[in-house]
C-alpha positions in Angstrom: -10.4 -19.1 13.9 -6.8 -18.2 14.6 -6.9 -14.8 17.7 -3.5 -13.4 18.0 -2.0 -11.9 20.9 0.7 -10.3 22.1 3.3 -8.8 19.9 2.2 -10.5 17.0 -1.4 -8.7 16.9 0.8 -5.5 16.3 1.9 -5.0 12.5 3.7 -2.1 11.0 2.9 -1.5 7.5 6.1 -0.4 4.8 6.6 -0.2 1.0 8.8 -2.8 0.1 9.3 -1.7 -3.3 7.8 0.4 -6.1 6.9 3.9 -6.7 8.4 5.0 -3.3 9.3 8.6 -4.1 5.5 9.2 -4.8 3.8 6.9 -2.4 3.7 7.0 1.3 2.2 4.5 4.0 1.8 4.9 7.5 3.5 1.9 9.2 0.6 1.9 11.7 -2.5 1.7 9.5 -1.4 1.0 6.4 -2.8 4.3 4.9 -1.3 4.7 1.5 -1.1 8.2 0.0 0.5 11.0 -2.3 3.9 12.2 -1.1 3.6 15.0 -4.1 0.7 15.9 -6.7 0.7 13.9 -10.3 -0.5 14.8 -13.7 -2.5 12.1 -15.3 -0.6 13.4 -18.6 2.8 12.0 -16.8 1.6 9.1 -14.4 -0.9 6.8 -15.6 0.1 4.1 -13.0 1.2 3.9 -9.9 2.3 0.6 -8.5 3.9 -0.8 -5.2 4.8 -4.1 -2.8 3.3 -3.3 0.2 4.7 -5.0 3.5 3.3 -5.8 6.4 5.0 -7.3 9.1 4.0 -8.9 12.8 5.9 -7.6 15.8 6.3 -11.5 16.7 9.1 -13.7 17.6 10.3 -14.7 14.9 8.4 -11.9 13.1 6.3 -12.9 9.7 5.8 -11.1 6.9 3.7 -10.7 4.0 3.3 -8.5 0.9 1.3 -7.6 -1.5 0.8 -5.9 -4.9 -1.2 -2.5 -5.0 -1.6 -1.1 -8.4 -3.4 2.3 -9.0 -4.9 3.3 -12.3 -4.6 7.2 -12.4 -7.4 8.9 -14.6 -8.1 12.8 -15.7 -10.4 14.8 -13.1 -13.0 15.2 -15.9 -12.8 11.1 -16.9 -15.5 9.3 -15.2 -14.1 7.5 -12.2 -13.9 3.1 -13.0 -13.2 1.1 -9.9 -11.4 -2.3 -10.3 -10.6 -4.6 -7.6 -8.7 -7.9 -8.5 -7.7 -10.6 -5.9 
């Protein structure tokens, strides 16, 4: 098992590419959410490269894809993960 320390336990989170006018993400957590309300009848996906990146020396990166499936309040909800 690999323990980090120093600078390079610290990673900031950022969207690298994607929908970034409608999706946020704290570069401390990595929270992702809504910078302004959608309409299912508009959107029905959101997708975005997600980056995080070590405070290291040299720093490392890595990314990946997060895709959400937006569906109508009254549609029953379907949860999909895929790796």
């Amino acid at each position: 098992m690999l323990l980090l320390s120093g600078p390079s336990r610290k990673v900031r989170y950022s969207l690298y590419s994607g929908d970034i006018n409608t999706l946020s993400i704290d570069p401390y957590n990595g929270i992702v959410r809504l910078i302004r309300p959608i309409k299912r009848e508009e959107t029905e996906v959101l997708s975005a490269v997600i980056a995080a990146t070590d405070q290291g020396e040299p720093p490392r990166t890595s990314t990946a894809q997060l895709t959400v499936y937006i569906s109508d309040i009254n549609d029953p909800p379907v949860f999909e993960r895929r790796v």
